[in-house]
C-alpha positions in Angstrom: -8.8 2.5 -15.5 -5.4 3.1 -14.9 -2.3 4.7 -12.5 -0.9 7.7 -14.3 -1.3 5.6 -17.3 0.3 2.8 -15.6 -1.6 -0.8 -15.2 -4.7 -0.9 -13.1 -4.6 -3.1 -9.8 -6.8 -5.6 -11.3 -4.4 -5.5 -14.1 -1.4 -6.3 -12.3 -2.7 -9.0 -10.4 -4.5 -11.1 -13.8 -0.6 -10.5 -14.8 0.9 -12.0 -11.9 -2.2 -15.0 -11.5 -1.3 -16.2 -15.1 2.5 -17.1 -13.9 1.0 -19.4 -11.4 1.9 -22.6 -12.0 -0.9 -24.9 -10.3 -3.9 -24.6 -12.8 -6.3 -25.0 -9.6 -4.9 -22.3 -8.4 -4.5 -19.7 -10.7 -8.2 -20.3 -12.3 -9.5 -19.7 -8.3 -7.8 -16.6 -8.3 -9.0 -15.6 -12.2 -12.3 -16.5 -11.0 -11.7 -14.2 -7.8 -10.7 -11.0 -9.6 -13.9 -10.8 -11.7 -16.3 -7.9 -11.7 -18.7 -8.2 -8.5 -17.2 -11.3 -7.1 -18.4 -13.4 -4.0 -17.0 -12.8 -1.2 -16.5 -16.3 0.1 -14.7 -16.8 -3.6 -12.6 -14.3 -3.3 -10.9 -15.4 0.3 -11.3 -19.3 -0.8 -8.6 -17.6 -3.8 -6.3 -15.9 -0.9 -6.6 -19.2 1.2 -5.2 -21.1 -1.9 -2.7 -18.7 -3.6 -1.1 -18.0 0.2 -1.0 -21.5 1.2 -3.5 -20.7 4.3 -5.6 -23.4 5.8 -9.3 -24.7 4.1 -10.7 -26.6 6.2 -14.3 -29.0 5.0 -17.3 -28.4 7.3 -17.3 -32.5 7.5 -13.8 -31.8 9.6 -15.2 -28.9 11.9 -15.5 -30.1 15.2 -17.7 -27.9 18.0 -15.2 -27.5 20.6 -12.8 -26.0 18.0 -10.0 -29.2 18.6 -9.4 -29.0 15.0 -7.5 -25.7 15.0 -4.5 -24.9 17.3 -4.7 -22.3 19.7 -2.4 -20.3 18.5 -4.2 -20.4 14.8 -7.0 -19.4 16.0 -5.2 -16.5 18.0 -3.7 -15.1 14.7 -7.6 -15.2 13.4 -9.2 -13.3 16.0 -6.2 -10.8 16.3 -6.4 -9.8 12.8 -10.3 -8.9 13.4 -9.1 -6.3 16.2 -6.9 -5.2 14.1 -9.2 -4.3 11.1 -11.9 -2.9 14.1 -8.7 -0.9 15.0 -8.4 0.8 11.4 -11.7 1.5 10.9 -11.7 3.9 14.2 -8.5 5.1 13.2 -9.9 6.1 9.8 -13.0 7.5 11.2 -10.5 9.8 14.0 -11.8 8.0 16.8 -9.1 5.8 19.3 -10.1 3.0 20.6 -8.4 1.3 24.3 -9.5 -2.4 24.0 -9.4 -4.0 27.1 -9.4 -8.2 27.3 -10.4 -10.3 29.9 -10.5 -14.2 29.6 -13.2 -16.4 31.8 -10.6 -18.6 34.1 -11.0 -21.8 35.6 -12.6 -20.5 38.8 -15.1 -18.5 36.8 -13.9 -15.2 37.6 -13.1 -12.5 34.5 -9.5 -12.5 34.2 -7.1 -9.8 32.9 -5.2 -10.3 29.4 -2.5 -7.7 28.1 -4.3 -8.4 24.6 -6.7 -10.6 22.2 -4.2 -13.0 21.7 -3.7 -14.1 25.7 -7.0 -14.1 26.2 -7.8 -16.8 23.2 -4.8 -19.0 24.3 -6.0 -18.7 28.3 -9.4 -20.0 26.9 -10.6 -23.8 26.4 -14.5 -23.8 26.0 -15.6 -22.7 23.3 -18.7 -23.3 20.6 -19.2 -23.1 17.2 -22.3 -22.7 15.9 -22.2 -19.3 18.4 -19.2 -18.6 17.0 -20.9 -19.0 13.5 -23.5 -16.8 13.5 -21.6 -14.3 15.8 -19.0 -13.8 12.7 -21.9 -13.8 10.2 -24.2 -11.3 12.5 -20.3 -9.2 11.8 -20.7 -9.6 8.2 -24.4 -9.0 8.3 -23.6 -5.5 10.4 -20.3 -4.5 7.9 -22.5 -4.6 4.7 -25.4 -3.0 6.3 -22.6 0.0 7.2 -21.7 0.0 3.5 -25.2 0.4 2.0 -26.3 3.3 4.7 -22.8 4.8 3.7 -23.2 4.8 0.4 -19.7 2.2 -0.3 -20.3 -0.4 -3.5 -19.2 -3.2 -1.6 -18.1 -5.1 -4.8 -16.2 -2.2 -6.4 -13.7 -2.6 -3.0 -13.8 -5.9 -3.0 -12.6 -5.9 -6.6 -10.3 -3.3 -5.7 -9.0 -4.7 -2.3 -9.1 -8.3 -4.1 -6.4 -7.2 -7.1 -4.2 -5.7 -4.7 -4.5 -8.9 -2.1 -3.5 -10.9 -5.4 -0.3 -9.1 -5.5 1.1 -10.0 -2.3 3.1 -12.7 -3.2 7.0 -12.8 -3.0 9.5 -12.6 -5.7 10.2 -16.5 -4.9 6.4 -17.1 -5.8 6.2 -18.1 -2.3 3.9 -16.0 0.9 5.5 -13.7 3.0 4.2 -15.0 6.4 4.2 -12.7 9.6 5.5 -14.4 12.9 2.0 -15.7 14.0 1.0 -17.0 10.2 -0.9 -13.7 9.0 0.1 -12.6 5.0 2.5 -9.9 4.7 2.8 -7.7 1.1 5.4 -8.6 -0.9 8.0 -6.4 -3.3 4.8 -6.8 -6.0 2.3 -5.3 -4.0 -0.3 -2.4 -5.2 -2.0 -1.3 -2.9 -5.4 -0.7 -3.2 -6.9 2.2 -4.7 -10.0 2.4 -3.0 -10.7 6.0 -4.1 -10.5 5.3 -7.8 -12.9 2.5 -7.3 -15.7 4.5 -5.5 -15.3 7.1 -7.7 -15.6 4.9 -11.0 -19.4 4.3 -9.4 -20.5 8.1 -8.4 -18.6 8.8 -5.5 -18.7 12.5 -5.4 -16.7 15.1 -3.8 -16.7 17.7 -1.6 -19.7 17.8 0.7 -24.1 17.7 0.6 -24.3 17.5 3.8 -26.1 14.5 6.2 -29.4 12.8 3.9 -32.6 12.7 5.9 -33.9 9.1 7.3 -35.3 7.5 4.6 -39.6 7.9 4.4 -41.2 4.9 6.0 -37.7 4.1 7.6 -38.4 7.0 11.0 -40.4 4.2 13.0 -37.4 1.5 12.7 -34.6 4.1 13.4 -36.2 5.5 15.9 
């Protein structure tokens, strides 16, 4: 599949991953970009190719002292920020409003995510934990009620986050540490990739519930 008879995303990036350097790396980011790929795999790749922190379970500690504040800022501000495009791309704007639990127990005010993380202290883990996988658990449900191939964008979103790199072979780092796109970046042609699995056009209008499924929807 191709741009205009140009390389595919996928192409491009196996292009760029075989001028990395570090064998490590560039085999984790092979591995990454091939058909139906995990999607632990595939940010383990990013993690590694962008120099972004992996850190063992074994070196996890429960009141989150092993990551700064401000790290963990960056983290939680880029999940508003995807939340953010998804309403955008469904025409519906969102006001978030933050407010922080202070030292008196009283619900604070916060201009955004990020003073709200940096105003807290206590926090725990294994919430946290199943909290982002509940997230993950919700996103893929959304997919397959939608009708998305969750691996044909991942592929697709994958390549393209393989391309990000600057010319220097070095990551483009925003202010607070997130991955900018570099001058090789493709973005991700998320159409083509739906549509290579059935996506059609135009419109059927709403499916019924599914038999069976009107009790648990209900």
């Amino acid at each position: 599949m191709t741009y205009n008879n140009g390389p595919s995303t996928k192409e491009i990036a196996e292009a760029l991953a075989a001028e990395i350097g570090d064998l490590d790396i560039r085999r984790a980011v092979e591995k990454s970009l091939r058909m139906a790929p995990d999607i632990v795999q595939c940010v383990k790749a990013f993690h590694l190719l962008y120099k972004m922190p992996i850190l063992r379970p074994s070196e996890a500690q429960e009141d989150f002292s092993h990551i700064t504040p401000e790290r963990l800022a960056m983290r939680f501000k880029l999940i508003v920020e995807e939340f953010d495009e998804l309403c955008e791309a469904m025409d519906i704007k969102v006001d978030m409003k933050f407010s922080y639990l202070n030292e008196d127990e009283e619900w604070a005010p916060a201009k955004d995510c990020v003073e709200a993380v940096m105003e807290t202290e206590n926090r725990d883990l294994p919430q946290v934990a199943d909290a982002c996988v509940d997230l993950c658990y919700v996103i893929v449900g959304f997919c397959l009620e939608m009708g998305i191939d969750f691996h044909a964008v991942l592929e697709e979103v994958q390549a393209s986050n393989m391309t990000k790199m600057g010319d220097d072979g070095e990551p483009i780092l925003r202010e607070d540490g997130k991955v900018l796109k570099g001058p090789s970046y493709v973005e991700a042609d998320v159409d083509r990739a739906l549509k290579g699995r059935g996506l059609r056009s135009g419109s059927l209008g709403p499916m019924s519930t599914p038999r069976g499924m009107e009790e648990i929807v209900s």
